[in-house]
C-alpha positions as protocol buffer text, in pm:
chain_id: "A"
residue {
  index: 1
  type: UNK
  ca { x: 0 y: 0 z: 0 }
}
residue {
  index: 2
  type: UNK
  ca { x: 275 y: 245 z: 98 }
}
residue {
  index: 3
  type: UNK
  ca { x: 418 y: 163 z: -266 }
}
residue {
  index: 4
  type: UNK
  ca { x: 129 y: 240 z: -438 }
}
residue {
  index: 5
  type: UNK
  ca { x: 132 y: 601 z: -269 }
}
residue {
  index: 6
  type: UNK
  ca { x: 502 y: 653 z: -353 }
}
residue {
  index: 7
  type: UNK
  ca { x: 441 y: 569 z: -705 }
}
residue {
  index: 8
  type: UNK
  ca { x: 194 y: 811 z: -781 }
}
residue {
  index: 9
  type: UNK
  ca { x: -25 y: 490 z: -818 }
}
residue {
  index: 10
  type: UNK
  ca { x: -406 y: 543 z: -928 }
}
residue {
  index: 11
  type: UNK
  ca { x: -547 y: 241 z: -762 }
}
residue {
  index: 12
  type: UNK
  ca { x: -411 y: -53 z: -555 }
}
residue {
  index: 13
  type: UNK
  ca { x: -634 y: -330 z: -440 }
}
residue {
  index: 14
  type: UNK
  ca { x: -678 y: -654 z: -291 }
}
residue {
  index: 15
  type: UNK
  ca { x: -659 y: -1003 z: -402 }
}
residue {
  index: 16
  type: UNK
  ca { x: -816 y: -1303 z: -160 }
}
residue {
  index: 17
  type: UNK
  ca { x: -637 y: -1627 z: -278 }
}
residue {
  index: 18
  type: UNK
  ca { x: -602 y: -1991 z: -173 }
}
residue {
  index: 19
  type: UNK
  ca { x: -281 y: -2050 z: 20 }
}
residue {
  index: 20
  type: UNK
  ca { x: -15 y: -2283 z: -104 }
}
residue {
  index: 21
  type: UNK
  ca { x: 310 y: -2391 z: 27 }
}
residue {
  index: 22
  type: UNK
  ca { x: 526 y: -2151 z: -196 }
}
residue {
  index: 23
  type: UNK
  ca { x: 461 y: -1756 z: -123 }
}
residue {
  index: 24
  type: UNK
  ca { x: 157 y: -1646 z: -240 }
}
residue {
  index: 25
  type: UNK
  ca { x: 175 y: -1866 z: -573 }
}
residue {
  index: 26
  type: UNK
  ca { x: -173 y: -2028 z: -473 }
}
residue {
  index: 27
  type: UNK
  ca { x: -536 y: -1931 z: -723 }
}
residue {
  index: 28
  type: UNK
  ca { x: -738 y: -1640 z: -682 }
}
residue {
  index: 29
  type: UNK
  ca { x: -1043 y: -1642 z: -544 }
}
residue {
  index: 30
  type: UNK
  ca { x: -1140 y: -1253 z: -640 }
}
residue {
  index: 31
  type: UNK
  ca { x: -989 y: -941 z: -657 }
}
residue {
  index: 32
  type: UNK
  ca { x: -1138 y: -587 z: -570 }
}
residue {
  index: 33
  type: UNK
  ca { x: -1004 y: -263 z: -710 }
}
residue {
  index: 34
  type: UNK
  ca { x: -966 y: 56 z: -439 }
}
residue {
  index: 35
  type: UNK
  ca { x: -867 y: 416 z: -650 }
}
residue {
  index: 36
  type: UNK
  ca { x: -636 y: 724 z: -481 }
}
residue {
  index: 37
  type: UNK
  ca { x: -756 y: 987 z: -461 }
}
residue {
  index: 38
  type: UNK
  ca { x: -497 y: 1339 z: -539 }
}
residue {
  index: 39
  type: UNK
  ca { x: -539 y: 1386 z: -124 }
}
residue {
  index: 40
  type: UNK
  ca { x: -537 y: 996 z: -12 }
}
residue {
  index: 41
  type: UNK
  ca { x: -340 y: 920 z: 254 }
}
residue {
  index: 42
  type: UNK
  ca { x: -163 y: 582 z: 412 }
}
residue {
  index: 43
  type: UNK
  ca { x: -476 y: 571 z: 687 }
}
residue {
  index: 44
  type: UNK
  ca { x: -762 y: 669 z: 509 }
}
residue {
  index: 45
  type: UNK
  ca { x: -621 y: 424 z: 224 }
}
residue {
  index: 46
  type: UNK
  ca { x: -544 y: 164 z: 516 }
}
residue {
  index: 47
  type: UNK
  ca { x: -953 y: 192 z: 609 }
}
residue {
  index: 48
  type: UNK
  ca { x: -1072 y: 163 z: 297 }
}
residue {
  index: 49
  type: UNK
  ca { x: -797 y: -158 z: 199 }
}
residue {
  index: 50
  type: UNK
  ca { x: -967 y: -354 z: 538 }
}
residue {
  index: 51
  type: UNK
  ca { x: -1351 y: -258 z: 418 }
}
residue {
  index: 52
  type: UNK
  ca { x: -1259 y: -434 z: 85 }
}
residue {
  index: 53
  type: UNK
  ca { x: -1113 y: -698 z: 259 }
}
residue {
  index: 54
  type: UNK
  ca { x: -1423 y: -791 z: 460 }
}
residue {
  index: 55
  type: UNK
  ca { x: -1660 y: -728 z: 171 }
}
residue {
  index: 56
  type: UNK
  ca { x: -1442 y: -993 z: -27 }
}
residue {
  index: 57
  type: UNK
  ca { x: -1379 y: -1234 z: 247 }
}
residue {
  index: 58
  type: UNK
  ca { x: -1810 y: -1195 z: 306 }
}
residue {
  index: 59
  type: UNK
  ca { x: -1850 y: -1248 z: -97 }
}
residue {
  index: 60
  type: UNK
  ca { x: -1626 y: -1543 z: -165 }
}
residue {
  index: 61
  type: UNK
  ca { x: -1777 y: -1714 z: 164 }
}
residue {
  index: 62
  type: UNK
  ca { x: -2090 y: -1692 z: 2 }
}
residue {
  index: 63
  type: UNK
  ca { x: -2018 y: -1805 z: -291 }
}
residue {
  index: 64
  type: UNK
  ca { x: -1813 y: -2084 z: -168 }
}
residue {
  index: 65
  type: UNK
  ca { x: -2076 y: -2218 z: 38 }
}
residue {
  index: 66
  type: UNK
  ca { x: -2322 y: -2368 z: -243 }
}
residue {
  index: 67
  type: UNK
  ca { x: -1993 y: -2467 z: -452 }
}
residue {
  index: 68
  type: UNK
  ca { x: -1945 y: -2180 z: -689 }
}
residue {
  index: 69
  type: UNK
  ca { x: -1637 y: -2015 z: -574 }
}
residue {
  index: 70
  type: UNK
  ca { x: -1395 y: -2040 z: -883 }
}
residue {
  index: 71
  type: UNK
  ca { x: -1042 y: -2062 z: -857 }
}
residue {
  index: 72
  type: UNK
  ca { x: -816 y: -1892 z: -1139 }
}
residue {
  index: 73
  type: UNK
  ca { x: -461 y: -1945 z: -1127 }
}
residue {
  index: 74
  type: UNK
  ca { x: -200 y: -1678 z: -1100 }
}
residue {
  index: 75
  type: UNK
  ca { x: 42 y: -1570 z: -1378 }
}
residue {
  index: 76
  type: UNK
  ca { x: 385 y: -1560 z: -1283 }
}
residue {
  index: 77
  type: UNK
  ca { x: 539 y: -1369 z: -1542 }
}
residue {
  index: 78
  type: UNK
  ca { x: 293 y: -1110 z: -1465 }
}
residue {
  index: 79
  type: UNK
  ca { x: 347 y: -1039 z: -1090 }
}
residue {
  index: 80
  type: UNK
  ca { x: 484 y: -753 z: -969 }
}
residue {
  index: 81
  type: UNK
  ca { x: 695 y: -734 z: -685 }
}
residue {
  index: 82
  type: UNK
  ca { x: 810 y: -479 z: -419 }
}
residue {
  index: 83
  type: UNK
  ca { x: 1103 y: -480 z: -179 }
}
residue {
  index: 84
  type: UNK
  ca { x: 992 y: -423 z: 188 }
}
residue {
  index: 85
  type: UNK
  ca { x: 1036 y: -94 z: 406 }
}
residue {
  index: 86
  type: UNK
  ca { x: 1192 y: 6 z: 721 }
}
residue {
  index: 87
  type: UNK
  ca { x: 1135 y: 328 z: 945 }
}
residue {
  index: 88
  type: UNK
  ca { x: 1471 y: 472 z: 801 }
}
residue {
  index: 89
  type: UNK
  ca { x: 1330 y: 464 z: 432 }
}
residue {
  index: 90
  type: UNK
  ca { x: 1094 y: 760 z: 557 }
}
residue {
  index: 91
  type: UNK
  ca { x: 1380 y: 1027 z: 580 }
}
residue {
  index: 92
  type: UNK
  ca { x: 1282 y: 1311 z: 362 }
}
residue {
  index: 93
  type: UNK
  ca { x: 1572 y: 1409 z: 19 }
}
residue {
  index: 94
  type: UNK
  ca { x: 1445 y: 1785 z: 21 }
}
residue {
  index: 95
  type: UNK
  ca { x: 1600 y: 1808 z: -329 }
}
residue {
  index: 96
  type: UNK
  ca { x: 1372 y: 1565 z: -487 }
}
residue {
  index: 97
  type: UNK
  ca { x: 1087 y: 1673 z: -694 }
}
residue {
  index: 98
  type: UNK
  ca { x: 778 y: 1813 z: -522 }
}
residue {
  index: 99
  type: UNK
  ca { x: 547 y: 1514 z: -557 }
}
residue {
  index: 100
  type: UNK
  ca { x: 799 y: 1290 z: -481 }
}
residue {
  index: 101
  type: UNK
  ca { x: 879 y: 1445 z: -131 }
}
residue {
  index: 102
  type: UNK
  ca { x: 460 y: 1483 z: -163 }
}
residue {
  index: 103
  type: UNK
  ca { x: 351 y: 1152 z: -209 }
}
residue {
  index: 104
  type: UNK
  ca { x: 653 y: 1000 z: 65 }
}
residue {
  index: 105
  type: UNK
  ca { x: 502 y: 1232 z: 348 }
}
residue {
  index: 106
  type: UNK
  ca { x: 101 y: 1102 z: 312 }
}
residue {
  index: 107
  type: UNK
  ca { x: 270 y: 739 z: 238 }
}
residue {
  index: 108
  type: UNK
  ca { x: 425 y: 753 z: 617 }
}
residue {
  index: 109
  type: UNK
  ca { x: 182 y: 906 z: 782 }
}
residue {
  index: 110
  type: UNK
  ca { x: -16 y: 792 z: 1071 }
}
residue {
  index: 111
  type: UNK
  ca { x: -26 y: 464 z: 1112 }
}
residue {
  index: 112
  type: UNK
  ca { x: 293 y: 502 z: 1019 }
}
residue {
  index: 113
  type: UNK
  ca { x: 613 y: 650 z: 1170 }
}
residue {
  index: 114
  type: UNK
  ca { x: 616 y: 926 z: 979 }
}
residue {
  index: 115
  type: UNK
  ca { x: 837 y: 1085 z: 674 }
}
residue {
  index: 116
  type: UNK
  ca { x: 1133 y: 1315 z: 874 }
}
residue {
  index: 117
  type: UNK
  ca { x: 1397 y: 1485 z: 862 }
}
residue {
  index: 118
  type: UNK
  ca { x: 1711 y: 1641 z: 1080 }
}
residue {
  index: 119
  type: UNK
  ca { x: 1665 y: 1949 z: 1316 }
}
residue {
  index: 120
  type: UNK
  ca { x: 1940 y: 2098 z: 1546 }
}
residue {
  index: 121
  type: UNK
  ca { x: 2086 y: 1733 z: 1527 }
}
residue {
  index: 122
  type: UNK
  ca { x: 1732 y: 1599 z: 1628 }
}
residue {
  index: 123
  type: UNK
  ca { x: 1467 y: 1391 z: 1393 }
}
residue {
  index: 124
  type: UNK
  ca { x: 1155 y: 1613 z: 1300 }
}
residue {
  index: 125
  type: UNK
  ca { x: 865 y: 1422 z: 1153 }
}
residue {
  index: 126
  type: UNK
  ca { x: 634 y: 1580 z: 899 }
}
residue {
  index: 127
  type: UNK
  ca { x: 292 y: 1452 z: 919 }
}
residue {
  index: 128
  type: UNK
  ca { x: 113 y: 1714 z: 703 }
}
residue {
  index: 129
  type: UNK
  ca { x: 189 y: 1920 z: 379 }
}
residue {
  index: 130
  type: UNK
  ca { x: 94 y: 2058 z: 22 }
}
residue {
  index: 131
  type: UNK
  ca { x: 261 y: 2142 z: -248 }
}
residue {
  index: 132
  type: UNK
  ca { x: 234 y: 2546 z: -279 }
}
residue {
  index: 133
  type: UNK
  ca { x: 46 y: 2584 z: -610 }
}
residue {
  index: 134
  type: UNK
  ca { x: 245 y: 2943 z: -847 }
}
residue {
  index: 135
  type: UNK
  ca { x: 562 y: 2861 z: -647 }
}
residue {
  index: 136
  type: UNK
  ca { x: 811 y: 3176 z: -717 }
}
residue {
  index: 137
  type: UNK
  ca { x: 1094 y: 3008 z: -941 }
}
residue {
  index: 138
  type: UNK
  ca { x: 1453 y: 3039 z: -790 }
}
residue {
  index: 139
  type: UNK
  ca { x: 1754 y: 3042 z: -967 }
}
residue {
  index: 140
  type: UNK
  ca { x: 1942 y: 2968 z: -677 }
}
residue {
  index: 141
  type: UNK
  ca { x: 1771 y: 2746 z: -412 }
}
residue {
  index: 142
  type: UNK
  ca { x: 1928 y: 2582 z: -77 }
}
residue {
  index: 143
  type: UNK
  ca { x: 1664 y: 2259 z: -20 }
}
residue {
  index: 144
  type: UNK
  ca { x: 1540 y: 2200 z: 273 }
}
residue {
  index: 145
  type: UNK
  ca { x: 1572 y: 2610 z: 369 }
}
residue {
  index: 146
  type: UNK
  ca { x: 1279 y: 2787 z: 574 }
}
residue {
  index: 147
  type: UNK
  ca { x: 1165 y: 3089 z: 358 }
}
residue {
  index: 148
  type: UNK
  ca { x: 793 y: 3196 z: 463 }
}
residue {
  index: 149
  type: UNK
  ca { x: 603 y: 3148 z: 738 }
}
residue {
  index: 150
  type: UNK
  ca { x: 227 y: 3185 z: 720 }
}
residue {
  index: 151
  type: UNK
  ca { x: 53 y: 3338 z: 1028 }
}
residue {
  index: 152
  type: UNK
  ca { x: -256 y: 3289 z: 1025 }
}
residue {
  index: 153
  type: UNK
  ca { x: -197 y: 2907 z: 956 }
}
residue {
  index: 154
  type: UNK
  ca { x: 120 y: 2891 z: 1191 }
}
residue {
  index: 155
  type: UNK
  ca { x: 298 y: 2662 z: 910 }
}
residue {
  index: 156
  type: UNK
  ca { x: 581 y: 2681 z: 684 }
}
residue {
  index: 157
  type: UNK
  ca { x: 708 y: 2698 z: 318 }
}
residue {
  index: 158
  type: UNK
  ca { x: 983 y: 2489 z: 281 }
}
residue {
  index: 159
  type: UNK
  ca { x: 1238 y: 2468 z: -82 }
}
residue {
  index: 160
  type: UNK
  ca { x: 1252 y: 2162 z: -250 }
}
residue {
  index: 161
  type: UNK
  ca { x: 1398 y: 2023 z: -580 }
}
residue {
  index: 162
  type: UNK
  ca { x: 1145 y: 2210 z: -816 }
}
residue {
  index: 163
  type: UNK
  ca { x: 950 y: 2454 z: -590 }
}
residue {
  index: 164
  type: UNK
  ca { x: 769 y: 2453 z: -247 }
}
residue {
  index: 165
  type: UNK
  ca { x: 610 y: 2267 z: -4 }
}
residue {
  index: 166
  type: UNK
  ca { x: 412 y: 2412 z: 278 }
}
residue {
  index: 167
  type: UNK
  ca { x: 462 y: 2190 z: 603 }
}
residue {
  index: 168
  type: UNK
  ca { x: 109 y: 2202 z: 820 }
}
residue {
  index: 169
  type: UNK
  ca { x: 189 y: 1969 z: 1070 }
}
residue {
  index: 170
  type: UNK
  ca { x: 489 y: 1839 z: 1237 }
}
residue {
  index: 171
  type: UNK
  ca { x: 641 y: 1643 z: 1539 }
}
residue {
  index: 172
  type: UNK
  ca { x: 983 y: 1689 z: 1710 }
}
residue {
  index: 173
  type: UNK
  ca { x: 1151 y: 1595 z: 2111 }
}
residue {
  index: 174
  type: UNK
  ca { x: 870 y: 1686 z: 2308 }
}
residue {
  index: 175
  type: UNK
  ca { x: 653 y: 1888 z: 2073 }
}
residue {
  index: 176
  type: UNK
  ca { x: 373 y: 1741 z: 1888 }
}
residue {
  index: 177
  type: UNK
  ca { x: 215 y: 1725 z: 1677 }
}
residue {
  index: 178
  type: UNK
  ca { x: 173 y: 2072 z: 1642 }
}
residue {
  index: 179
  type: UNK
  ca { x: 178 y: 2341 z: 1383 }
}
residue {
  index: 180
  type: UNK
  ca { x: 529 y: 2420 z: 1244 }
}
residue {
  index: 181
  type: UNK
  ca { x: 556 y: 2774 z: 1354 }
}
residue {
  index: 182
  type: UNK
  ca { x: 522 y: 2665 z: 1699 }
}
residue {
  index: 183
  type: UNK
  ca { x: 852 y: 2532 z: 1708 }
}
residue {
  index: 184
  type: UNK
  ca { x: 1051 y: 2729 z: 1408 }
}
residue {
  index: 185
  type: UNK
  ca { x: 1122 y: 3118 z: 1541 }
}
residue {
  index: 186
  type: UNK
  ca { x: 1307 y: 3203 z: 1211 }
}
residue {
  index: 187
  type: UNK
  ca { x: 1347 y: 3254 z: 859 }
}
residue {
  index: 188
  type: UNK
  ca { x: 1626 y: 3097 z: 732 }
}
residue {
  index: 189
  type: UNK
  ca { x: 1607 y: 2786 z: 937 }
}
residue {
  index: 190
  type: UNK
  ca { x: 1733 y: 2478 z: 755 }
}
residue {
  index: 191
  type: UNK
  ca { x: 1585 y: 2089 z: 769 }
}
residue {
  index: 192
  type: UNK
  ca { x: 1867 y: 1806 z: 694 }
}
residue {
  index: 193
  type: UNK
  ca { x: 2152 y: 1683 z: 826 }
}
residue {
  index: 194
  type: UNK
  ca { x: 2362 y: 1955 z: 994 }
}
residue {
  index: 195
  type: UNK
  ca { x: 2715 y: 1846 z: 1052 }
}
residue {
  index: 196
  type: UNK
  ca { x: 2809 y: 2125 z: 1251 }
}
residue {
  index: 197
  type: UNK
  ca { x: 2459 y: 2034 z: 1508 }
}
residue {
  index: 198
  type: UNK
  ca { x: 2520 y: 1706 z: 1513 }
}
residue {
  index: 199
  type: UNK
  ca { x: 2898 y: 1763 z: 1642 }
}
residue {
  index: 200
  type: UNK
  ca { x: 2750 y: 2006 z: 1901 }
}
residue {
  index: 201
  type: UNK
  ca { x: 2492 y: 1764 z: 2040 }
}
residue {
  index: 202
  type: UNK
  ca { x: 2822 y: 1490 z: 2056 }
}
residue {
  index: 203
  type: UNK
  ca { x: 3011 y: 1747 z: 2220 }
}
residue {
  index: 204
  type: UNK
  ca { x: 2743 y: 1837 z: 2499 }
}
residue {
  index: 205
  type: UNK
  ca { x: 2650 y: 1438 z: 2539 }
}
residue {
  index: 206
  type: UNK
  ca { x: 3039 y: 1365 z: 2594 }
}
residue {
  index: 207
  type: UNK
  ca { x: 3084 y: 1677 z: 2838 }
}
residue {
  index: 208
  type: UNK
  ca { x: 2787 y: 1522 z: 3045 }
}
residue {
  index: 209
  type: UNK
  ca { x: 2913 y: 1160 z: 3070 }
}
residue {
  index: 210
  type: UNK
  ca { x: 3300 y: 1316 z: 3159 }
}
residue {
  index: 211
  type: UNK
  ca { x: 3126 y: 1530 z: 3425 }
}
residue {
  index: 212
  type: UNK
  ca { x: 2889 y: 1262 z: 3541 }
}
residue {
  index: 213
  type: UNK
  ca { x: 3166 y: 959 z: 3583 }
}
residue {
  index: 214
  type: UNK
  ca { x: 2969 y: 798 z: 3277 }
}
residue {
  index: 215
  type: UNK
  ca { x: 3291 y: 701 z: 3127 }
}
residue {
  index: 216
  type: UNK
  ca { x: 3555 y: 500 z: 3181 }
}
residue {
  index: 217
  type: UNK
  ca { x: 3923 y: 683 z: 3269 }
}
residue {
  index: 218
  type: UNK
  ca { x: 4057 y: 622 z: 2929 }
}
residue {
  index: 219
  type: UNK
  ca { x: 3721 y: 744 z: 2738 }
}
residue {
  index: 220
  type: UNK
  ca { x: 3779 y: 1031 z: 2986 }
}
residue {
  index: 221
  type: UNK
  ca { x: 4135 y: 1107 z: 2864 }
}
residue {
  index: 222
  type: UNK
  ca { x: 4012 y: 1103 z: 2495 }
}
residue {
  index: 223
  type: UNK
  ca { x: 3717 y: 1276 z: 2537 }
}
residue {
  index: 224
  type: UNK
  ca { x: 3887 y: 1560 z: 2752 }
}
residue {
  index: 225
  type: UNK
  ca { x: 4222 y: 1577 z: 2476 }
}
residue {
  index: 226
  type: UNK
  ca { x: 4015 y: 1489 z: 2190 }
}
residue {
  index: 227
  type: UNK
  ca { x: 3809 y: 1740 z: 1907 }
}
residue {
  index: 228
  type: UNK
  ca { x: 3522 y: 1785 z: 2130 }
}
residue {
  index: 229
  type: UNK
  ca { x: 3699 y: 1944 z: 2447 }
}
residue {
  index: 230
  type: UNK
  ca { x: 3585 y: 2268 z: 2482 }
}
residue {
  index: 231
  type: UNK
  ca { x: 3832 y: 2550 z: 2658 }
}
């Protein structure tokens, strides 16, 4: 299903079929079409995939009692296959193309962990956003860069490969979900992987374990005489 919303898919579906000892080789019992919708998104898909479900399960019972269930076997040179996905796959390229970044964000969305990114060295999940329809066009463009911020809505435009993306809803430490602006102060701000943040964080984390006798004597030594003392 998540696929299907990452391709730009039209429809996805579900297939009820009769279970044989290699993986999901056995013969199908029926099939049931489900379209996407512009707007659909991994749950309200998700609800909609289950209702088929039961309303197929409920039809092939039915027809299975009285004997006239029929069985057509599948085509193996004309499956199509997927690879599966972990949490990590969910981390957001902001110099990909606008639906791409687009359809990955409404793919991982609750019940789902959620399509993030980096913040001050810290993961920030974005659970809600649009593509901002005119988009100025930039010559030069930083991705991932914090350029507007809408008050009335509280959220945030956001650069991308090919234009903008206004981020609605989002979720990061302690705060969220909540609406972007209630977390971002400035213009300017940057989502990715900060080097320079992520050092910082290290640095702070180390300095707590040295002054906390969290680490051994030789960690100590390093940590104290390595690139993260501070004098």
């Amino acid at each position: 299903m998540n696929w299907a919303l990452l391709n730009s898919e039209r429809e996805t579906g579900i297939t009820l079929f009769q279970l044989r000892a290699a993986i999901e080789d056995g013969p199908v019992a029926g099939q049931r079409a489900i379209a996407i919708g512009d707007n659909d998104s991994a749950a309200g898909l998700y609800e909609r995939v289950c209702q088929a479900t039961v309303e197929q399960s409920i039809e092939a019972h039915a027809r299975a009692s009285p004997g006239d269930l029929r069985l057509i076997e599948q085509v193996a040179d004309e499956a199509r296959y997927t690879c599966s996905r972990t949490p990590t796959d969910g981390e957001i390229d902001w110099a990909r193309p606008t639906q791409q970044i687009y359809d990955l964000i409404w793919a991982f969305t609750a019940l789902y962990p959620g399509a993030f990114t980096c913040y001050r060295a810290r993961n920030l999940i974005i659970w809600k956003a649009i593509p901002v329809e005119d988009a100025p066009r930039l010559l030069g463009r930083i991705c991932g860069r914090v350029v507007k911020f809408d008050k009335p809505e509280r959220s945030v435009d956001i650069l991308i490969g090919d234009g903008l993306l206004r981020v609605t809803e989002i979720e990061w430490s302690n705060y969220g979900p909540v609406r972007p602006r209630e977390i971002l102060r400035l213009i300017r701000e940057w989502f990715g992987l900060d080097p320079q943040a992520v050092l910082e964080r290290l640095d702070r984390t180390i300095e707590g374990l040295v002054h906390s006798g969290g680490l051994s004597q030789g960690c100590r030594e390093i940590a104290q005489s390595g690139p993260f003392r501070r004098d």
